[in-house]
FIGUKE-199469 format. One record per residue: residue in one letter; x, y, z of N, C-alpha, C in turn. Coordinates in steps of 0.05 Angstrom, whole numbers, padded with zeros to 5 digits, always signed. Example, Ala and Ser with C-alpha at 12.3 -4.5 7.8 and 13.67 -1.06 7.14 Angstrom:
# residues 2
a+00264-00114+00156+00246-00090+00156+00264-00066+00156/s+00257-00045+00142+00273-00021+00143+00258+00001+00157/
END
This chain:
# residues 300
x-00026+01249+01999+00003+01252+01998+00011+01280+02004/x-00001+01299+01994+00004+01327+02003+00002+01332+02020/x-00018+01321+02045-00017+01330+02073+00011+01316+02090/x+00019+01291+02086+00038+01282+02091+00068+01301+02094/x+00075+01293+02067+00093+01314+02053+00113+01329+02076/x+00088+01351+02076+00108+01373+02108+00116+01349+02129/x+00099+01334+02140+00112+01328+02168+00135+01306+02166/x+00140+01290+02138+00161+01270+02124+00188+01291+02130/x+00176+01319+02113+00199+01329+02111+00208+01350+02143/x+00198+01349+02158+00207+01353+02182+00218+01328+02195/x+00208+01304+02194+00218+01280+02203+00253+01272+02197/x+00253+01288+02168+00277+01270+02155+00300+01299+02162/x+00289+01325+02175+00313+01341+02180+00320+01338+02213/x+00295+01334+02223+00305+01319+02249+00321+01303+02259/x+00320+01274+02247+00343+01258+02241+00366+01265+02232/x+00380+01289+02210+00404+01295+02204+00405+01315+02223/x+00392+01325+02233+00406+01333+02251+00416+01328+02283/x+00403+01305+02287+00423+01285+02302+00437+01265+02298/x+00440+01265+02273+00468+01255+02251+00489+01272+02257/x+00478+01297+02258+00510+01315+02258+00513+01317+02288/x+00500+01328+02311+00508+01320+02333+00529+01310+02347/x+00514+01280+02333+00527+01252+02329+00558+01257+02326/x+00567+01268+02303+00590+01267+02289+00604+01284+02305/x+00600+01310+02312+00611+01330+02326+00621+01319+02357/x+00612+01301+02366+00614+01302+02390+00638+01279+02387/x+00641+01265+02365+00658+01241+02359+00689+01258+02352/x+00689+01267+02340+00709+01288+02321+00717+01300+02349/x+00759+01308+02345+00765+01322+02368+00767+01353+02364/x+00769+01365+02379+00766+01394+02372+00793+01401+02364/x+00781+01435+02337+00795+01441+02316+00816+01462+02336/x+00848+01455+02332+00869+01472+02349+00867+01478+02377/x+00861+01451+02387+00857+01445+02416+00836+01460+02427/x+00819+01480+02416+00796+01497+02429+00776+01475+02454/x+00781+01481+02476+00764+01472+02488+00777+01446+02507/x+00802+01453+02487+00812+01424+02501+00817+01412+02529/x+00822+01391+02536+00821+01391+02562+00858+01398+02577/x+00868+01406+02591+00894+01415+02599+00912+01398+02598/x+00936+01396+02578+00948+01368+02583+00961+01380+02612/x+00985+01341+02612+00988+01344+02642+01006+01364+02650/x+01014+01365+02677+01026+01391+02690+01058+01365+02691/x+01072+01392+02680+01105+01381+02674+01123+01386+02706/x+01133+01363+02703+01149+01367+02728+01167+01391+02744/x+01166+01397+02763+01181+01422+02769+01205+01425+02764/x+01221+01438+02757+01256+01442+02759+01276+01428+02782/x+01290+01416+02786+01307+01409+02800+01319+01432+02817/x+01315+01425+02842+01332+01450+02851+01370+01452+02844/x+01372+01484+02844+01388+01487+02835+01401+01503+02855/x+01435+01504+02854+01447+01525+02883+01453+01542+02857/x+01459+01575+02858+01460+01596+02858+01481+01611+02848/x+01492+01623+02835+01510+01642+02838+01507+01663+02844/x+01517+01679+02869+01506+01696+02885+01527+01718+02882/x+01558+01710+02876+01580+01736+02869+01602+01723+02857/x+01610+01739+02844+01641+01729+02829+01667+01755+02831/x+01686+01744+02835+01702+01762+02840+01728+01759+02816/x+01743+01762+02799+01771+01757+02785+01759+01734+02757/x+01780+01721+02762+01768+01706+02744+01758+01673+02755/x+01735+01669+02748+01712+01635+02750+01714+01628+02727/x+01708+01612+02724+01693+01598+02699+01672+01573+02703/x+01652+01558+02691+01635+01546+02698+01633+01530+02679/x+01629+01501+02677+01631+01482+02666+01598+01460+02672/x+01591+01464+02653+01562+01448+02648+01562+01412+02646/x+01555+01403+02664+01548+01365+02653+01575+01358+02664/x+01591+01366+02668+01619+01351+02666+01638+01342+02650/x+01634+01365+02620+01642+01356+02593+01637+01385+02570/x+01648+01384+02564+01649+01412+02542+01668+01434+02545/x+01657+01450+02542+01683+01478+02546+01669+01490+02572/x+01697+01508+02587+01687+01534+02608+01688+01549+02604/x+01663+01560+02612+01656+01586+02605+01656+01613+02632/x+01659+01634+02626+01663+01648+02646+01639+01652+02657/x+01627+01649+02690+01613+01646+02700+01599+01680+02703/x+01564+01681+02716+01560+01709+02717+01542+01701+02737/x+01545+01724+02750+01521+01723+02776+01499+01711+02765/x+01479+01698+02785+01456+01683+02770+01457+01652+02751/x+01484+01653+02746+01480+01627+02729+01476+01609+02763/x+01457+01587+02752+01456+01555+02762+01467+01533+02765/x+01475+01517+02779+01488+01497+02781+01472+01475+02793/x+01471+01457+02780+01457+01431+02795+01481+01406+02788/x+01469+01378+02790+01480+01364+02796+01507+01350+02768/x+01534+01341+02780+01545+01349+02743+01561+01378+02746/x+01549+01388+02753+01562+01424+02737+01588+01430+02761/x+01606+01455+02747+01630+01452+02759+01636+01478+02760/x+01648+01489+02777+01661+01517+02778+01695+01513+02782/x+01706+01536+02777+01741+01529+02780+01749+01559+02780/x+01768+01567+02794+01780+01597+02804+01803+01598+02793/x+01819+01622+02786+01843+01626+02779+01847+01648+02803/x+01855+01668+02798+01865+01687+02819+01832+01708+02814/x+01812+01689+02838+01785+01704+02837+01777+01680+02850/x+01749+01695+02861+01734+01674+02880+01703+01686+02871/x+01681+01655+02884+01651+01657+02878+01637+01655+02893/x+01620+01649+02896+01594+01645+02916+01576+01630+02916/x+01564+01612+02921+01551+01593+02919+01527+01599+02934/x+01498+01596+02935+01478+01594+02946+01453+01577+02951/x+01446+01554+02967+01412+01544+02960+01404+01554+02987/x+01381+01549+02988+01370+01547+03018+01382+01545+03047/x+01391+01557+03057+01402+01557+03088+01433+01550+03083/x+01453+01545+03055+01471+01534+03056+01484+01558+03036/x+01512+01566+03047+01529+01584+03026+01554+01578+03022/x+01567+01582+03001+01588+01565+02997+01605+01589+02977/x+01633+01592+02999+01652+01613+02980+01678+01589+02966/x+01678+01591+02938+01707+01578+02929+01721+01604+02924/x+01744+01591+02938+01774+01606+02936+01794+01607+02914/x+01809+01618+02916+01819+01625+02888+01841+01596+02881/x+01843+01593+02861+01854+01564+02851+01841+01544+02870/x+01822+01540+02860+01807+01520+02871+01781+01511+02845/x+01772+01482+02857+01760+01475+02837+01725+01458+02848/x+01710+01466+02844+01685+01449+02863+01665+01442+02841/x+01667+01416+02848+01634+01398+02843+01618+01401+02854/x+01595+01402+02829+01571+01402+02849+01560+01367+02850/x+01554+01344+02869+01548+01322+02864+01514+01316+02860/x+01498+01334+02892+01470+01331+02884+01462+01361+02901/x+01443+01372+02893+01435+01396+02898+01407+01385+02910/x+01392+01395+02934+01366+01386+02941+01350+01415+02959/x+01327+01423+02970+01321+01448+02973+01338+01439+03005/x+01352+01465+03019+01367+01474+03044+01387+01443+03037/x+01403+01428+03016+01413+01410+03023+01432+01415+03000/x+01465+01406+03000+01480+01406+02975+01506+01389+02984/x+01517+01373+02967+01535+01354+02963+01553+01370+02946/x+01577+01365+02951+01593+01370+02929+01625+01363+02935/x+01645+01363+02915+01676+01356+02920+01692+01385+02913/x+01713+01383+02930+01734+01404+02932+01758+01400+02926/x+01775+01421+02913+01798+01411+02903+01816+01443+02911/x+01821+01440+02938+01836+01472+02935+01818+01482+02965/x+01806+01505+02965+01795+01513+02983+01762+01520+02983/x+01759+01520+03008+01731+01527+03003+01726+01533+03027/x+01691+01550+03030+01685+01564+03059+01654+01563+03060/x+01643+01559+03077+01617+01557+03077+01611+01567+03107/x+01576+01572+03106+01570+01579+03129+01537+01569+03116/x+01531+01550+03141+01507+01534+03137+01486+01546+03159/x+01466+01551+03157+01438+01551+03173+01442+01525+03188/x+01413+01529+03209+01402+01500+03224+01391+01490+03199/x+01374+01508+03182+01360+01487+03168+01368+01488+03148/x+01397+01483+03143+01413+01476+03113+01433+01452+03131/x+01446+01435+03106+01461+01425+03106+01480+01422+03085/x+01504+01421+03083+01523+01411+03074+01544+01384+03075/x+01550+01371+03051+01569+01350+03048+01589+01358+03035/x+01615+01355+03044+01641+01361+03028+01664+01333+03028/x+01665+01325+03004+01676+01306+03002+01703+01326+02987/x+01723+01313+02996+01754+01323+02990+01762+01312+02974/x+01774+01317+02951+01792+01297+02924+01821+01292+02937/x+01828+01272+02922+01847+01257+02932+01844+01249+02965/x+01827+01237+02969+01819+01218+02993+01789+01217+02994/x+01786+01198+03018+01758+01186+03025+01743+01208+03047/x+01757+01233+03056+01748+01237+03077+01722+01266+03070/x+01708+01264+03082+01682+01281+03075+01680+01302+03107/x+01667+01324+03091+01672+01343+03121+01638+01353+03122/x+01625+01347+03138+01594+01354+03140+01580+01370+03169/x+01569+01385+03155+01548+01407+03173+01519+01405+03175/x+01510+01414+03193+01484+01422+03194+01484+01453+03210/x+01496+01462+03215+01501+01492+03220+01532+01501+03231/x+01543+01522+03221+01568+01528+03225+01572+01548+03203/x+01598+01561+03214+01615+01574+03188+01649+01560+03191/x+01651+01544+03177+01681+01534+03175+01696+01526+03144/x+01727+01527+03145+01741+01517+03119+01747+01500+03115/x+01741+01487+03094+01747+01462+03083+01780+01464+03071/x+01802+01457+03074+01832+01464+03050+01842+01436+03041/x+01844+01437+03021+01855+01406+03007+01872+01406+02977/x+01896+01407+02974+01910+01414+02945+01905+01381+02934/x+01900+01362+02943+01904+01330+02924+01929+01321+02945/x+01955+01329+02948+01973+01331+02954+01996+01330+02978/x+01984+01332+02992+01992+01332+03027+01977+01332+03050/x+01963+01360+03053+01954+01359+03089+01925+01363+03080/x+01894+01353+03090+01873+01358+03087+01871+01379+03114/x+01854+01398+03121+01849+01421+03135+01822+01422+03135/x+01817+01413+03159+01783+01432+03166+01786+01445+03190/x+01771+01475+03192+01774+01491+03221+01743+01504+03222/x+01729+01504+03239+01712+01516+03243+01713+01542+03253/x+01701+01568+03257+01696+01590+03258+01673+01585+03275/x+01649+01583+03274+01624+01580+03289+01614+01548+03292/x+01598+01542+03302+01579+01516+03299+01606+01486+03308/x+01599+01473+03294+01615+01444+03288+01604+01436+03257/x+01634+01414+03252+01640+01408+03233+01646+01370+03238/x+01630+01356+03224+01645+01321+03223+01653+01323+03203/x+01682+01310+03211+01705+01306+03194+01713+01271+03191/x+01706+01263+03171+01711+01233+03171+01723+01229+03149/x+01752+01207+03155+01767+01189+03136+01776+01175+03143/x+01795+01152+03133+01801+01130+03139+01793+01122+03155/x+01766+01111+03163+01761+01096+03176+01752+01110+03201/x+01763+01142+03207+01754+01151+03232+01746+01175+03233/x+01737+01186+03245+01715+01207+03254+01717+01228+03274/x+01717+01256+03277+01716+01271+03292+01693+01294+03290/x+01697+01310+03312+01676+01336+03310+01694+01365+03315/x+01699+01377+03300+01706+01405+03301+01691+01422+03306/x+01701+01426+03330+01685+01452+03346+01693+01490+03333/x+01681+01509+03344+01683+01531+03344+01720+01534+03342/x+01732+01555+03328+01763+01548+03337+01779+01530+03346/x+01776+01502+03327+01790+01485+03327+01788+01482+03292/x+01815+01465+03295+01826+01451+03268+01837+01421+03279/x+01822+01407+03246+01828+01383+03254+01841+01374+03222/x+01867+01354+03225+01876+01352+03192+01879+01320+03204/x+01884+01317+03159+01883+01281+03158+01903+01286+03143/x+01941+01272+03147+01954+01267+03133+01961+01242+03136/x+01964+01226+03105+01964+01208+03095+01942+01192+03100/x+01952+01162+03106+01938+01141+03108+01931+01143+03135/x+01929+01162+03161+01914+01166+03190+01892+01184+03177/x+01879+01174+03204+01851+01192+03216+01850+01216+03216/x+01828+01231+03214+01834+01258+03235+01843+01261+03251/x+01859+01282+03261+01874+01294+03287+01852+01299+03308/x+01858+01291+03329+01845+01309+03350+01845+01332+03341/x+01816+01348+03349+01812+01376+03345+01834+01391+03368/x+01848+01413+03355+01861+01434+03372+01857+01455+03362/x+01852+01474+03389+01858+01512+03380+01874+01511+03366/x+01863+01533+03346+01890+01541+03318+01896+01567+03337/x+01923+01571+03320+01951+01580+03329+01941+01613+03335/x+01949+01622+03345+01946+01651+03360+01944+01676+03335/x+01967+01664+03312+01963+01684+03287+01989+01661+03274/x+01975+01675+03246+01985+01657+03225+02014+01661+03215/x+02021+01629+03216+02052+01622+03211+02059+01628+03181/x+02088+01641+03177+02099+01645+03155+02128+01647+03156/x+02142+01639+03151+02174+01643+03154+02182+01636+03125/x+02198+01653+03109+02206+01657+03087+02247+01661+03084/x+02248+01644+03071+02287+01641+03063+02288+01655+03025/x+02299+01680+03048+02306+01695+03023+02336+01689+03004/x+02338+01692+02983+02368+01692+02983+02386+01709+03001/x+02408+01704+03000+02427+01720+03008+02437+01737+02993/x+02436+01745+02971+02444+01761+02957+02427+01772+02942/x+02429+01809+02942+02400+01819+02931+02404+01825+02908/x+02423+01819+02890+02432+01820+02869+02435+01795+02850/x+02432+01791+02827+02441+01771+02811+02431+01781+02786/x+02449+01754+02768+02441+01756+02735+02427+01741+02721/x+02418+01716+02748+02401+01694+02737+02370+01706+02723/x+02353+01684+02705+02326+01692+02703+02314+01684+02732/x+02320+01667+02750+02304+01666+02767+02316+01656+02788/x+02298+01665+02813+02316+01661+02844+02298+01642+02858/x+02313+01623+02873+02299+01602+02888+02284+01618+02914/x+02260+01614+02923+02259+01616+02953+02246+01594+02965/x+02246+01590+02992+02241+01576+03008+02217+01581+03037/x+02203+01564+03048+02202+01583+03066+02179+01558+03083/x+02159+01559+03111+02143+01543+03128+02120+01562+03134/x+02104+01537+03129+02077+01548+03142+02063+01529+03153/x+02039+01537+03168+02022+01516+03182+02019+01492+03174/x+02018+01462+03176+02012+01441+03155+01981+01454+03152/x+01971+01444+03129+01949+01452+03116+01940+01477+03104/x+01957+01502+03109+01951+01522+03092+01962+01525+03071/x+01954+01541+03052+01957+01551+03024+01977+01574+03022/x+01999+01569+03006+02018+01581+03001+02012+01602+02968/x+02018+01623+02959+02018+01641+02931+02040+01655+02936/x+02057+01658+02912+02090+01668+02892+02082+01683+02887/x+02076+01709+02887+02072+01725+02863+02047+01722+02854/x+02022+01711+02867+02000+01703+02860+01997+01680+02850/x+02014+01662+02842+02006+01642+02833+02019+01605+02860/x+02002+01594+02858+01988+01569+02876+02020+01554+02872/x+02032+01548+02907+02060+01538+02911+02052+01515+02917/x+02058+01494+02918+02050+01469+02934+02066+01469+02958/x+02060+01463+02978+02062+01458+03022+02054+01419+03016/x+02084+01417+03026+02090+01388+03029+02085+01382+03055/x+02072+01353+03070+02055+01351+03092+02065+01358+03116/x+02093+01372+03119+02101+01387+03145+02104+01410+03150/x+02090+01428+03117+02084+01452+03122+02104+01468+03114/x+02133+01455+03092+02151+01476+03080+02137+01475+03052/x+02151+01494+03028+02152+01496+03006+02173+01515+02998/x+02178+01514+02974+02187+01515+02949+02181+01535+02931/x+02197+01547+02922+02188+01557+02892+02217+01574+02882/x+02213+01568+02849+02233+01587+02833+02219+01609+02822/x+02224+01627+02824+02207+01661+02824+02223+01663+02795/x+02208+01675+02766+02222+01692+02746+02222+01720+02761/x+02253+01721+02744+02265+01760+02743+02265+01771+02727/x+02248+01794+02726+02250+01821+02706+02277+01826+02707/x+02290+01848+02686+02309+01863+02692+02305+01883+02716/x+02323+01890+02733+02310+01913+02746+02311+01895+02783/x+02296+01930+02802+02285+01908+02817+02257+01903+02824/x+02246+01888+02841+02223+01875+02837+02229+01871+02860/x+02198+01868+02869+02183+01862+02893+02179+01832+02897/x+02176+01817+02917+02169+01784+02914+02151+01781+02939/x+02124+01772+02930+02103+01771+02948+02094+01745+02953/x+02097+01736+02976+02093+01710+02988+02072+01713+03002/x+02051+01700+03003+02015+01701+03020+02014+01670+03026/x+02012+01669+03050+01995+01645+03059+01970+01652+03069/x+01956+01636+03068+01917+01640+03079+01918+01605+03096/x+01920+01609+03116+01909+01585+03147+01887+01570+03140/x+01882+01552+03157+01855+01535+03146+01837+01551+03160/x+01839+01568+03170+01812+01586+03188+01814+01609+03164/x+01823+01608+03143+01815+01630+03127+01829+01665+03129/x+01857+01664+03149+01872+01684+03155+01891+01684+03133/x+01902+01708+03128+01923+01712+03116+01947+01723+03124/x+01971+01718+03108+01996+01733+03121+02007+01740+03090/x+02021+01767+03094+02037+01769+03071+02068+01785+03077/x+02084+01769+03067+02113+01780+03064+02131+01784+03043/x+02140+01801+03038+02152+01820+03020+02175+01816+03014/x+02200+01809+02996+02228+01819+02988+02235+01829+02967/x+02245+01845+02973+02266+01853+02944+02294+01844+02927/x+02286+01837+02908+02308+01819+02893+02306+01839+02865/x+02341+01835+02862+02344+01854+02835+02361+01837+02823/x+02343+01842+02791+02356+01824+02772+02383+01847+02760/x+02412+01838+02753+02429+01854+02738+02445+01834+02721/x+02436+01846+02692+02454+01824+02669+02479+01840+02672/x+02491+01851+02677+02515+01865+02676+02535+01847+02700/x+02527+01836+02724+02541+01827+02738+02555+01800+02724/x+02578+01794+02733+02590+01773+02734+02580+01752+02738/x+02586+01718+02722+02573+01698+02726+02581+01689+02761/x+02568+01687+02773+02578+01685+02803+02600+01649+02795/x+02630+01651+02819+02640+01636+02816+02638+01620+02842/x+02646+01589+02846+02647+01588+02867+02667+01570+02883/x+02686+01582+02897+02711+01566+02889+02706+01543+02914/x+02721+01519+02902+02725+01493+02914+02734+01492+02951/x+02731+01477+02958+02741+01471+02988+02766+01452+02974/x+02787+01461+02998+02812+01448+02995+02803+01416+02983/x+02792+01410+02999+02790+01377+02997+02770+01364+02975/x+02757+01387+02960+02748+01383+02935+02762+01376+02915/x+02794+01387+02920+02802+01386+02884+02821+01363+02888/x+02831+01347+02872+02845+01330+02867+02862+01333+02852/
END
């Protein structure tokens, strides 16, 4: 039994120790050491860009919550929203750039690499690569304006005249039912329930005619003016967004300081030109309520 003995007791440590082996290789490893790589997570959605901001933006996430003031670098993908007051932004993905104008408002619909969808409410400007594209669908109608290379303006208030003009390249312009191509210096518009217009050369320089009062004096808080511009361009009072009814007049009642004051009328063309004209109107509480006497055949 003593000679035995040793080689029992080497037999029986042999065995536990491919007992533990055993066990070790069953058991998963302690704080992932060794572990094998979980899987590889999907990439990011592409995203277009904020590339510059000018006045005041703001940016709106999902399509729901508060706006927040936008900063170079923030992201926009599909859902997300930008909107201008008296300031404009910049938009960027791959081969495709996109300026919003001031009082204006843009969706983004789907963002893809050199590819972007989105809706306009106001103005907008882009300039596309060959190997970018763009879709612009217009609010308040069906009609969508699409590129594959160009620099042209999209103009649309909800309201009256839709405006696309190209600058470089071509532009398809489709609504109701019909379809055109805007060439280099042409403009083509959709009012109402018609098609696009035949594309035509825009106008030599940009239209503005303004109805001042007649009188550079008064006591009122505020003075009417009047005045025509191109159908489809964008009219600003004093900086702030006039509405242009679909034959291209508008409107507006201007407030009066005491004093006199300057009155600044700007239109911007669907090619992205501007005009600005100037009057002076003076407010005086001291004058007399203006009277205004009857025509003979008024009074009874």
């Amino acid at each position: 039994m003593r000679s035995t003995a040793p080689g029992l007791v080497r037999l029986i440590a042999v065995l536990a120790c491919c007992a533990a082996c055993k066990r070790t290789q069953a058991e998963p490893p302690i704080h992932g050491a060794s572990a094998a790589p979980p899987p590889a997570q999907a990439s990011d959605a592409p995203q277009a860009v904020v590339t510059a901001s000018r006045g005041k933006v703001e940016l709106l996430h999902g399509g729901s919550g508060s706006w927040a003031d936008v900063k170079v670098g923030d992201r926009l993908g599909a859902k997300d929203a930008l909107r201008t007051a008296v300031g404009e932004a910049d938009l960027a993905v791959d081969g495709v750039k996109v300026r919003v104008h001031e009082a204006s408002r843009l969706d983004v619909k789907s963002v893809s690499k050199g590819s972007m969808r989105t809706r306009i409410h106001g103005s907008l400007e882009s300039e596309v690569d060959k190997t970018g594209k763009l879709d612009v669908e217009i609010e308040g109608s069906d009609a969508t304006a699409f590129s594959q290379g160009g620099h042209f303006f999209v103009t649309a208030d909800g309201k009256g005249v839709i405006a696309v003009a190209a600058v470089t390249g071509s532009v398809h312009l489709s609504g109701n039912g019909k379809s055109v191509d805007v060439q280099k210096g042409e403009i083509s518009r959709i009012q109402g329930p018609a098609g696009p217009s035949l594309p035509a050369a825009a106008l030599r320089r940009v239209l503005l005619s303004v109805q001042w009062p007649s009188a550079q004096g008064t006591n009122q808080a505020s003075v009417p003016i009047a005045g025509h511009v191109e159908p489809g361009s964008r009219v600003f009072v004093q900086g702030q967004p006039v509405a242009v009814e679909a034959g291209g007049s508008f409107r507006a009642e201007v407030p009066l300081r005491e004093g006199k004051q300057r009155i600044a009328v700007v239109t911007v063309d669907a090619l992205g030109r501007r005009k600005l004209v100037e009057g002076m109107v003076k407010r005086d509480d001291s004058l007399p309520a203006a009277r205004v006497k009857k025509k003979l055949w008024q009074w009874h």
